[in-house]
N, C-alpha and C positions, 0 to 999 in steps of 0.2 A: 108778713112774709116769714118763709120758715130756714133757717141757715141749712146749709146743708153740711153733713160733718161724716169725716175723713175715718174709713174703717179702717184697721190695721187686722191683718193677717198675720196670723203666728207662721215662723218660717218651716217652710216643707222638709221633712227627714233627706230628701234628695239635697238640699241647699247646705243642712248640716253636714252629712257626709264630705262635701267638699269642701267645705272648711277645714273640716277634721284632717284631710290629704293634703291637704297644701300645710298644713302646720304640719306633720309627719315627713313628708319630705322637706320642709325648711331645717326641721331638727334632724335627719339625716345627710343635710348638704352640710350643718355647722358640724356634724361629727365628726364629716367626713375632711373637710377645712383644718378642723382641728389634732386628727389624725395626723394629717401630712403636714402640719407646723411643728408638730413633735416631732414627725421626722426626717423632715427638713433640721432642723434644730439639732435633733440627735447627728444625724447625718455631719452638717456641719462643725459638730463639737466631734464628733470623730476624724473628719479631714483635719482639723486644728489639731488633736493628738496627734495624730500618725508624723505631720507636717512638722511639728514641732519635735519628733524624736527622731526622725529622719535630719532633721538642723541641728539635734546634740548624737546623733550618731557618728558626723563630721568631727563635730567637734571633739569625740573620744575619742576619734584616728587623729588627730593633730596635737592630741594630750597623749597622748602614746610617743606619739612619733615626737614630740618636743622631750619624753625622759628617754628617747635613745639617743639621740641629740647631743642631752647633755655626758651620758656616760660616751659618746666618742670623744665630745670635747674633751673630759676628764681624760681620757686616754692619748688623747694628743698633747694636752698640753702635758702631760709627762715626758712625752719623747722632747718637746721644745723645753722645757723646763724641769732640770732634776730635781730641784728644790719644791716640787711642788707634791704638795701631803694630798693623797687621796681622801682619810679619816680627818686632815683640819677645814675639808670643803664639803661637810656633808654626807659622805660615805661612811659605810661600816665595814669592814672586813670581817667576811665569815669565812666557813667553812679551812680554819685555822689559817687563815690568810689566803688561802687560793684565788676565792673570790671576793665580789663586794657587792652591797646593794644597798639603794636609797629609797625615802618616801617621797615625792615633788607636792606639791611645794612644801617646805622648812615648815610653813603654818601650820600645814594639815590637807588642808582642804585651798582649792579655786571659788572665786565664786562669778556665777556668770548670772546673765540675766534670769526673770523670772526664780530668782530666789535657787535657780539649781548652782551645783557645788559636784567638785571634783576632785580628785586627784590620783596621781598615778605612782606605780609600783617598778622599782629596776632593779634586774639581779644581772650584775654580768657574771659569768664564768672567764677565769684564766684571766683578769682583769690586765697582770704584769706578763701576760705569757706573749706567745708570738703569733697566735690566731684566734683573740677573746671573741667570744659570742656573750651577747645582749639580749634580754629578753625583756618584754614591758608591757604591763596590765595596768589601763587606766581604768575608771569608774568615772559614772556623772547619775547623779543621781536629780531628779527633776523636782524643782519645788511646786509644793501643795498639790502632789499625785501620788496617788495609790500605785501608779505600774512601779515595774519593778526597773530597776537601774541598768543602763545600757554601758554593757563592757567592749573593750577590743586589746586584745590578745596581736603580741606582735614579735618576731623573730629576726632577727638580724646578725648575720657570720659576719666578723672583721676580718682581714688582712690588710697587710701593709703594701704600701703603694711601690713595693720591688719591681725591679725587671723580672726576677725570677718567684713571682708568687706565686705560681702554677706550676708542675711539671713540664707540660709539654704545651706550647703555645703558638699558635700559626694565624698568619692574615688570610688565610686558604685554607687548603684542606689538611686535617691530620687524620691518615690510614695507618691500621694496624694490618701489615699482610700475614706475619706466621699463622700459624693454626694454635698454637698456645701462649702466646705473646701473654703480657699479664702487666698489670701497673697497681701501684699500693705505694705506702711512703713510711718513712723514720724520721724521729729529729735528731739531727748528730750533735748538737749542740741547746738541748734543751733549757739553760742557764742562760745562754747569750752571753758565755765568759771563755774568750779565746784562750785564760790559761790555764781551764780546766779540761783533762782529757775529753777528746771525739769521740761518741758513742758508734762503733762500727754497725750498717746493717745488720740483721740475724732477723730470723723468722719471733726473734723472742719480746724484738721492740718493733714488729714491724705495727703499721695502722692503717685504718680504711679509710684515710686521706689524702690520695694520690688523684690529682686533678689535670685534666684535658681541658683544652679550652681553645675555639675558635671564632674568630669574629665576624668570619663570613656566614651569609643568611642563606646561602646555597642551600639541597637537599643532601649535599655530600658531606655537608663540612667536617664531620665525622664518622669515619667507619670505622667503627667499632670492630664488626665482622664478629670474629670468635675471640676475641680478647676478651679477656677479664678485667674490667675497670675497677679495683677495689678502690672506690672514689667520688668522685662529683664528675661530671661531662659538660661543657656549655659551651653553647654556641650564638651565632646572634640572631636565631630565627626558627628554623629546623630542629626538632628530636634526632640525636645521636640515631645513626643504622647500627641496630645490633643484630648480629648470626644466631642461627640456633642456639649455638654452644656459648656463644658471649653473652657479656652482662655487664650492667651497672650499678653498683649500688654498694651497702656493705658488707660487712664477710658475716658468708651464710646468705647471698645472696642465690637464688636459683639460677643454673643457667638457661639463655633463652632469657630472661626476664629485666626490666629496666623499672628500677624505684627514682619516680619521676622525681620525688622529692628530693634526689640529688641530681639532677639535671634542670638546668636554668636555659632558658634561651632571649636572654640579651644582656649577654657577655660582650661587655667592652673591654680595650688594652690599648695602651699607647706603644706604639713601636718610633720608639725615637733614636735618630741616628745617634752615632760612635764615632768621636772621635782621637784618635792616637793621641796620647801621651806629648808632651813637649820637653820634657825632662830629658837636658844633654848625656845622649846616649855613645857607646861605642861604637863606631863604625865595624861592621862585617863585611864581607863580600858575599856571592851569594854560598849558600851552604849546600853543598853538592857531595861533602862526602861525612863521617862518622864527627862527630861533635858534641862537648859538653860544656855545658857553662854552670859558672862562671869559672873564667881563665882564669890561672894564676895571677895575679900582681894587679889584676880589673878591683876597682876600689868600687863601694854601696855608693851610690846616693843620700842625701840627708835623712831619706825616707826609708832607707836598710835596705832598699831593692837595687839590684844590678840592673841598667839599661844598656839596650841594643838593637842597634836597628840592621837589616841586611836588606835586600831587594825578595828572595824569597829562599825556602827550604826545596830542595829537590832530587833526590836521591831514590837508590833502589839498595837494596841490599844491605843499609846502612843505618845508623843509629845516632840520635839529636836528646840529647839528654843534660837532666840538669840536676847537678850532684855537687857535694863539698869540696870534693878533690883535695887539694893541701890547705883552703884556707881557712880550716877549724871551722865553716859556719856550718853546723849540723840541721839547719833547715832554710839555706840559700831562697833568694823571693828572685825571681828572674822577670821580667818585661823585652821581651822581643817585638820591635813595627816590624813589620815585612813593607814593600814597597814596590813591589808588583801587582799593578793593576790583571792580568790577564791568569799567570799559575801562582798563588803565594804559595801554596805546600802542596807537594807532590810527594808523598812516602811510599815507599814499593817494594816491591821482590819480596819474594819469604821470607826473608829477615830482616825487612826494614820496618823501622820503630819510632816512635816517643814513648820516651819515657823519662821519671820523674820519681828520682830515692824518695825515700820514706822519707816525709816532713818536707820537702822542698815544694817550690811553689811557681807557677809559670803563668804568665799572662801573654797571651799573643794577640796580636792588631793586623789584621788582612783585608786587604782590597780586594782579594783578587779570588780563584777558586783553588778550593781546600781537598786535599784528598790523603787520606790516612788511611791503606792498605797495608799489606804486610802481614807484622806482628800487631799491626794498630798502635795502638795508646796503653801505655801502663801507667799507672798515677799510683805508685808507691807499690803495693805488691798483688797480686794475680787472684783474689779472690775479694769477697763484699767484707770480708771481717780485717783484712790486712791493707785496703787500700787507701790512699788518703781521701780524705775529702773530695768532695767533688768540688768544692768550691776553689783548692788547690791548684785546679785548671780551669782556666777561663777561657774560651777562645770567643774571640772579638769582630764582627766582620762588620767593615768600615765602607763597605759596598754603599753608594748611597742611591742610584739605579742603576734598570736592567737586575738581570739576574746572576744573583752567585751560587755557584753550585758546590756544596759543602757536603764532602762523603766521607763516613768517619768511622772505622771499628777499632774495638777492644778487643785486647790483650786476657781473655778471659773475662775480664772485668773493665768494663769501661763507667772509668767514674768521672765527670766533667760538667761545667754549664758552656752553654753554647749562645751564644745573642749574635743573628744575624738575620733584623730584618728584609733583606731582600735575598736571605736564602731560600733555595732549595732542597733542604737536608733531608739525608740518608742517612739512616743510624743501622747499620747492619751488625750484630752480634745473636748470637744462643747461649748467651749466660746473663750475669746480673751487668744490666746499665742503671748506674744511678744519677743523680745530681737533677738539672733544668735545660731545657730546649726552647730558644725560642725560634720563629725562622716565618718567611713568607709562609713554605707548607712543607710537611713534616710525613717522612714516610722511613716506619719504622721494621725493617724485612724483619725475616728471622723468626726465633721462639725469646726473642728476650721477656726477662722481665724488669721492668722497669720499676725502679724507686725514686719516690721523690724526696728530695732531701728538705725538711719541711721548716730548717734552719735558714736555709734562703729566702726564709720570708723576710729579715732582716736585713738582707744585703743591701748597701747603702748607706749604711748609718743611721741618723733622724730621719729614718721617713715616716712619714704620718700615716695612718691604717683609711682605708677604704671600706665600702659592703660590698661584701662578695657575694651578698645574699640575703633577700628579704624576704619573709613570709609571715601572712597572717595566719595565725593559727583561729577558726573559723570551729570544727567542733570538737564534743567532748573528750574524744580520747588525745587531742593535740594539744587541749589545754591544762590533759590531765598530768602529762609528762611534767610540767613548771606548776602544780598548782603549789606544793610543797616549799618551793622555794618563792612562792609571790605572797604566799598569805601571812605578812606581816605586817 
């Protein structure tokens, strides 16, 4: 028998071919696998980047915001504590003492996770003054990365927590009606030393920090109209209305035009009641005809001030004035309560007045509604260079609701602060009004022009500074302004 045996065929060029295509597209599908694990990968190591400087982008606003921080605290605890050394807590005083500025932290440098490190840069300006601004440049630089260092730039205005930090302040509305009404501000007391001469108004120290401010979110809260704001505006919601001819901003500002960057809209104020004085006072009866205090033989109080109380002022054709008379004090401090809920001052006829000699001083406490017609208010002599301070006159409304209607002009010059939250005031004059307004809402007739007296930011005593303003400065030309004073 014969085996039978198995031939083999060589394989067909058709068989090789598809070999060849399936190997070809296997090593096209790994390319293609491969392709997208890189960029997957890539992909993923970029969401990690971005992800992880977006987490120290934060963290530069909080390294920022921690070195203004501490230059408020520094600035507070000088008002709580005089003994306390700016230059033995880390500061430098530059710019021949004006200002000061530190590096955070004392080390040098933070160090946070992933090996990155930081630190940040503060310069105040006016550090001792009566409205310091703070400026702060952190860095964070990212460990074992080539990017570049993520910065934030940040701006912050102080004032003190006064009644009178603002010029003109309302829970409502504040309207300018003249057609050239105007506001801008002085410091009459730039030292914060009551026994160095008051620097009077003049066009020669006047400054483009006369500030409005209302807390209502209304679209009115401020009409602007044609006034000149040489200033800040702020409200608690709403852009100021400004007229063709009006403006805000600062001198050399265009009219018609509003420089946002001085206008804030969420502006807050505490309007906290008032109340009169307890200090055993002289009885009056009500004062219905010509009068001056303090009387003959009326003795000060421990505190050098003459107290008096009457039911209210009410007159026409008459005059309520407070002068030395015979008893040698060439700058008398007077304190008047009124005690009538319904009229506390009623002044009238063309010749009726307040007024108030050179250097003397008057405080009044009113329940009730205020009206100063006539000759108005003089507060030392008839112009912004002769009159005394505004601060010399105080008037006080002790209204605690409902509304109190407060109508008040000058004597050419009306110089005064006014605090009456649940007023209504009217400030009617065409000459210079200086000093602070506070009041429900505020309506200023007339061509006045308004000054703020920018020494009232201290009224009070200790009080501790607030921000009246924060902003990031975001690009180059806003960071260019402080790079000079950051880069050390």
């Amino acid at each position: 028998m014969h085996s039978r045996s198995t031939v083999r065929r060589p394989p067909t060029l058709a068989s090789r071919k598809d070999r060849g295509s399936l190997l070809i597209v296997a090593m096209l599908l790994c390319a293609i696998i491969g392709i997208s694990l890189v960029s997957y990968m890539q992909l993923g190591k970029t969401n990690l980047s971005i992800s992880n400087r977006a987490f120290y982008n934060n963290a530069a606003m909080n390294l920022a915001e921690n070195g203004l921080e501490e230059a408020m605290y520094s600035i507070n605890k000088k008002i709580a504590d005089s003994s306390y050394s700016w230059t033995s807590n880390g500061w430098t005083a530059v710019n021949s003492g004006a200002d000061a500025r530190r590096v955070l932290p004392t080390s040098g440098t933070y160090t946070f996770d992933q090996n990155a490190t930081g630190t940040v840069r503060v310069y105040v300006y006016g550090y001792q003054g009566t409205a310091p601004k703070a400026v702060a440049r952190s860095t964070i630089t990212l460990g074992g990365s080539a990017s570049r260092p993520i910065e934030k730039w940040v701006e912050v205005q102080l004032r003190k927590t006064s009644k009178f930090s603002n010029g003109l302040v309302a829970k409502q509305s504040i309207t300018f009606a003249g057609n050239n009404a105007s506001v801008d501000s002085w410091n009459s007391d730039p030292d914060n030393n009551s026994a160095t001469a008051a620097i009077p108004y003049s066009a020669g120290v006047k400054n483009d920090k006369g500030s409005v401010g209302s807390i209502s979110v209304a679209v009115d809260a401020i009409l602007v109209q044609n006034a000149d704001i040489w200033g800040y505006a702020s409200t608690g919601s709403a852009v100021p209305n400004v007229g063709s001819n009006g403006l805000i901003g600062p001198f050399g500002t265009p009219s018609g035009t509003t420089d946002m960057s001085r206008v804030s809209t969420d502006f807050t104020s505490n309007f906290d009641a008032v109340t009169a004085p307890t200090t055993t006072a002289y009885s009056l009866g009500s004062i219905t005809s010509s009068l001056s205090l303090p009387r003959t033989g009326d003795v000060a109080a421990a505190d050098g001030k003459y107290y008096y109380t009457a039911p209210q002022i009410n007159f026409n054709n008459a005059t309520f004035a407070v002068a030395k008379l015979n008893l040698g004090d060439p700058s008398p401090k007077v304190v008047l309560t009124l005690t009538s809920t319904t009229t506390s001052i009623d002044i009238g006829g063309g010749s009726g007045a307040l007024n108030l000699q050179t250097g003397a001083t008057l405080e009044i406490y009113a329940p009730g509604d205020i009206k100063i017609a006539g000759n108005g208010i003089m507060n030392g002599g008839t112009t912004a260079g002769t009159s005394n301070q505004p601060i010399n006159l105080q008037i006080w409304g002790t209204k605690t609701s409902g509304v109190q209607d407060v109508q008040i002009a000058g004597n050419g010059v009306l110089s005064a602060v006014v605090y009456a939250p649940q007023a209504s005031l009217k400030i009617n004059g065409n000459g210079d009004v200086m000093g602070s307004f506070v009041a429900n809402d505020i309506r200023v007739v007339g061509n006045a022009a308004f000054h703020y007296d920018e020494s009232l930011g201290n009224f009070g005593g200790g009080n501790p500074y607030r921000v009246s303003g924060w902003k990031e400065l975001t690009t180059a030309a806003a960071r260019a302004a402080y790079s000079s004073v950051l880069n050390f």
